[in-house]
C-alpha positions in Angstrom: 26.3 -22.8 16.2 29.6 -22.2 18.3 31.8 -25.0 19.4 33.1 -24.3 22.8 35.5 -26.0 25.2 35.4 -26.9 28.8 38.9 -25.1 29.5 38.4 -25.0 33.2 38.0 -28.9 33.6 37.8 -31.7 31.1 38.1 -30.0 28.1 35.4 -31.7 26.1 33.8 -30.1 23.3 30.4 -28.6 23.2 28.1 -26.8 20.7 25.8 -23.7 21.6 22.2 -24.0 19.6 20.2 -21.2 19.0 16.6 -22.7 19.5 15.0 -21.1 16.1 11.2 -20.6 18.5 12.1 -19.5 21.5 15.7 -17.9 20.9 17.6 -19.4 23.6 21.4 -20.3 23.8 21.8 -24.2 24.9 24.3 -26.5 25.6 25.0 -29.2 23.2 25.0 -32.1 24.0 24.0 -31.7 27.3 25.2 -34.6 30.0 22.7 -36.8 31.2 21.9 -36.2 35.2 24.0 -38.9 36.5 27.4 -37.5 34.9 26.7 -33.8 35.6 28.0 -34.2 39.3 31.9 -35.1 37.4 31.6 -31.3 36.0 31.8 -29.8 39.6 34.3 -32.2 41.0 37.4 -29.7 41.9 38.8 -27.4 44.4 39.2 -24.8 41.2 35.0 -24.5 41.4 35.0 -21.6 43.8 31.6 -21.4 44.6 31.9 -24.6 46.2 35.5 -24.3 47.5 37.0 -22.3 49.8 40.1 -22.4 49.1 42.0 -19.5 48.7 45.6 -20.0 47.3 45.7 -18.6 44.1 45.6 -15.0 43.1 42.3 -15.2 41.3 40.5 -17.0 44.0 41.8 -14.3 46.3 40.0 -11.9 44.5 37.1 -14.1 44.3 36.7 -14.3 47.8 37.5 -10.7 47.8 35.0 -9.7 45.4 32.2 -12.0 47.1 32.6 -10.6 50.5 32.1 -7.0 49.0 28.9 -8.3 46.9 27.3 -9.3 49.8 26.9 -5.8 51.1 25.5 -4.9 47.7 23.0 -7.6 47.6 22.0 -6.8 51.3 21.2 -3.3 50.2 19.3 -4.4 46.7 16.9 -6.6 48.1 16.5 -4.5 51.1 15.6 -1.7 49.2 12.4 -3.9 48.5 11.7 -6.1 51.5 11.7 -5.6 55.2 13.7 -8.3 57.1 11.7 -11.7 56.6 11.7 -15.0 55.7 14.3 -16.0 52.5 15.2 -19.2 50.4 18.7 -19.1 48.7 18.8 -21.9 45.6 22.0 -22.9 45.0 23.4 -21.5 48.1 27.1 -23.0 48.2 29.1 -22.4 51.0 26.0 -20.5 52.8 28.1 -16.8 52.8 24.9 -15.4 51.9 22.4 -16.9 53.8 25.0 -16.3 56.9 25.1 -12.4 56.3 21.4 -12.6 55.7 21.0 -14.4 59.0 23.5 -12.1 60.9 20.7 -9.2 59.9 17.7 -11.2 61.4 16.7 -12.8 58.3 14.7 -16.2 58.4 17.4 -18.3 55.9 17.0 -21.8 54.3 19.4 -22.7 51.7 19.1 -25.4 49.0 22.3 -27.0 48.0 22.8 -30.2 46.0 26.4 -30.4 46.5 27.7 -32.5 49.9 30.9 -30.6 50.5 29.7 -27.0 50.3 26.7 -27.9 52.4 28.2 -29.7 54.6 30.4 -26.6 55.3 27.4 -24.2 55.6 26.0 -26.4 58.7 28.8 -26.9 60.2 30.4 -23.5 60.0 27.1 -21.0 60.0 24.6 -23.9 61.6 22.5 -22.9 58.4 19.4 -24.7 57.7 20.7 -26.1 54.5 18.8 -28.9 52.6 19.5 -31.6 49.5 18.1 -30.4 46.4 15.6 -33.3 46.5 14.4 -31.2 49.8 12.9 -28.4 48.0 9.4 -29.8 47.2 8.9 -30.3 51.0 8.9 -26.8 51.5 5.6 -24.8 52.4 3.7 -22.8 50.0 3.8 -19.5 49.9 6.3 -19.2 52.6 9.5 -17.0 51.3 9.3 -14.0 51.2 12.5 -13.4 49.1 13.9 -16.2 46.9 16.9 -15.7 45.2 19.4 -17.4 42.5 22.9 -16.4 42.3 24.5 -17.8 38.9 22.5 -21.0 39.4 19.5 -20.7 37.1 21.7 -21.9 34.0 23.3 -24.9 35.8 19.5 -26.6 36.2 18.5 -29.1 33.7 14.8 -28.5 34.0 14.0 -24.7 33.6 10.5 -24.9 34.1 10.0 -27.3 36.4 12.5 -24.9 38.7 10.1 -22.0 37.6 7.3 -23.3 38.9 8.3 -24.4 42.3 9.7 -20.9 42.7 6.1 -19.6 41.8 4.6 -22.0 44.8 7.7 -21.1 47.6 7.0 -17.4 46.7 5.0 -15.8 48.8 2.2 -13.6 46.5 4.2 -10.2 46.8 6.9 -12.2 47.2 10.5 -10.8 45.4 12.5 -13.0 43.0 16.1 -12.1 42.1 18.1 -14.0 39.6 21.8 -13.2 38.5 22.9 -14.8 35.2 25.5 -14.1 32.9 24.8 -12.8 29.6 26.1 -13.6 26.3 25.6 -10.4 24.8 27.9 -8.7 26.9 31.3 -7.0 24.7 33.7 -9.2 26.8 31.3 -12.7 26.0 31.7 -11.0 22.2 35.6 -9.9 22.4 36.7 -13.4 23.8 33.9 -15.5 21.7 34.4 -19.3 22.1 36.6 -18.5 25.1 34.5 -16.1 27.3 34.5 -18.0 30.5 30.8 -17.3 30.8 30.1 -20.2 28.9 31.4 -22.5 31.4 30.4 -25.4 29.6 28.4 -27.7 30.3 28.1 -26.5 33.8 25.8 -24.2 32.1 23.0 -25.5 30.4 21.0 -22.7 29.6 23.0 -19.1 28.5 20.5 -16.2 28.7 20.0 -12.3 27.6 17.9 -10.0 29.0 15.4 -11.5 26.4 15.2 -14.9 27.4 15.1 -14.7 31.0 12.5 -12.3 30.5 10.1 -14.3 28.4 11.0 -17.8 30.8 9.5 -15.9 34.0 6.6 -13.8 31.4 6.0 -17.4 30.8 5.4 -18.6 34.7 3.8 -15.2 35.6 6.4 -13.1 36.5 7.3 -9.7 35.4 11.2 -8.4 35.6 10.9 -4.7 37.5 14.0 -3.8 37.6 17.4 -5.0 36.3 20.9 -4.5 38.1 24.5 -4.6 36.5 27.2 -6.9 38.1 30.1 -4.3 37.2 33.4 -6.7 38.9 32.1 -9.9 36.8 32.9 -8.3 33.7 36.6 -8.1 35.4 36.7 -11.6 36.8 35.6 -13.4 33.3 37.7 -11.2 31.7 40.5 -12.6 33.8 39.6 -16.7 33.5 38.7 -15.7 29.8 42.7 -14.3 29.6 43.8 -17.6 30.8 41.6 -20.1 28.5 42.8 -18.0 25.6 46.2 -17.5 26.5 47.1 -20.1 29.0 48.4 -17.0 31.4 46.3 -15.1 34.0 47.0 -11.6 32.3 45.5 -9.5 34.9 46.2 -6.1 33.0 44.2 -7.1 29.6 41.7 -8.7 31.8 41.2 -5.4 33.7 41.3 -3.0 30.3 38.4 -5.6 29.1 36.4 -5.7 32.3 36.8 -1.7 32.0 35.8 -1.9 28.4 32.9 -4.2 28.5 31.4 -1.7 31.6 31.8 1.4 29.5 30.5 -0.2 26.5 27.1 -1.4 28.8 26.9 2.0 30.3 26.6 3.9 27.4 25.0 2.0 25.2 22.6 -0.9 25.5 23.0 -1.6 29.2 24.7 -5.6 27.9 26.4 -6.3 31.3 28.7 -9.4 31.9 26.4 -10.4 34.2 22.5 -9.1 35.3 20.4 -9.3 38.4 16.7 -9.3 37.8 14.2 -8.4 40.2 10.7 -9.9 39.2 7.2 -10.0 40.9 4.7 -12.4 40.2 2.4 -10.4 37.7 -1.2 -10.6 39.9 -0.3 -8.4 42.3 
């Protein structure tokens, strides 16, 4: 058991349990529903900000406006131009550029401000989390999960509303960071890919595998997220030094990369592809 901080916010303590049965990585204690909301609450959370003063959330935004190219061309790769659901979909870059290439979009965001921006500046069709069960069955045929599958409290109830949005040969692609990466082991209790407890849930290859075996999914294929190992490096830098050190951050980004390339394919952070496993 690991006792980590929250350095970006409030800087509670929190354990990380190893479930002896199923081998997942939880959060411990884990906040009751009604406080989780305080954990998201600042313009620092840049998925849900977009503000752009700093140097690191300059190459945030930098890095995310690149990504979205790469994603485009992933799931494209797959699927034909159709109908797509975006969980967790923030401040709706995604589900604009989607749009912008004649893409059906609907985005599901539980936070006010970020949605609120999505309508307002995209005119997404952008709903309350509370929305999601209204949807139609069977209708998407892409859903996808950017670094939101370990922020939701109830894993398998998620799972299996996924399972009846998705159409049959529907695609499913999740990105998650994972723990077993060399920059989460080089910066241990500090590797920002904790981010306690905004993260619940902290998965490997393993575990995410056997949550979607377990509500009939199959992972096909697995992608690396090469610029995440650089960007955790560099908030990992600054919860263990108090200084954004941008050259150690970018020699352990490089690090972590070559050490997942050549050996055990461990990236900061995964996107996996899965198909339901009937079809």
């Amino acid at each position: 058991m690991m006792q980590v901080e929250d350095y970006f916010l409030t800087h509670e303590s929190f354990h990380l349990s190893k479930c002896s049965r199923c081998g997942f990585l939880i959060t411990n204690p884990r906040p009751v529903a009604s406080d989780l909301s305080k954990y998201y609450q600042s313009t620092d959370y840049l998925s849900h900000s977009k503000k752009k003063k700093s140097a690191t959330s300059m190459l945030y935004n930098l890095v995310k406006n690149y990504s979205l190219g790469k994603k485009y061309q992933l799931i494209t790769r797959f699927k034909t131009p159709g109908i797509l659901l975006d969980i967790g979909s923030a401040t709706g870059e995604f589900l604009h550029y989607f749009n912008k290439k004649n893409w059906t979009v609907t985005g599901i965001e539980p936070a006010e401000t970020p949605r609120g921006f999505s309508i307002e500046t995209y005119g997404l069709h952008v709903l309350q989390e509370e929305k999601i069960d209204q949807l139609p069955a069977g209708h998407f045929d892409v859903v996808t999960l950017w670094h939101v599958l370990e922020h939701v409290p109830d894993l398998n109830g998620r799972m299996e509303q996924i399972s009846k949005l998705l159409a049959p040969d529907g695609l499913l692609v999740i990105a998650l960071p994972n723990h077993l990466s060399w920059d989460a082991q080089h910066y241990g209790n500090y590797w920002a890919g904790y981010d306690v407890p905004r993260h619940l849930y902290h998965f490997t290859p393993d575990t995410i595998s056997k949550l979607l075996s377990k509500h009939g999914f199959e992972i096909f294929k697995t992608e690396p997220m090469k610029f995440d190992a650089y960007y955790v490096s560099l908030l990992s830098e600054k919860y263990q030094s108090g200084k954004s050190n941008f050259l150690a951050a970018f020699r352990n980004g490089l690090k972590s990369n070559k050490s997942a390339k050549h050996r055990n394919a461990n990236y900061s952070s995964l996107i996996y592809l899965a198909k339901k496993i009937n079809n």
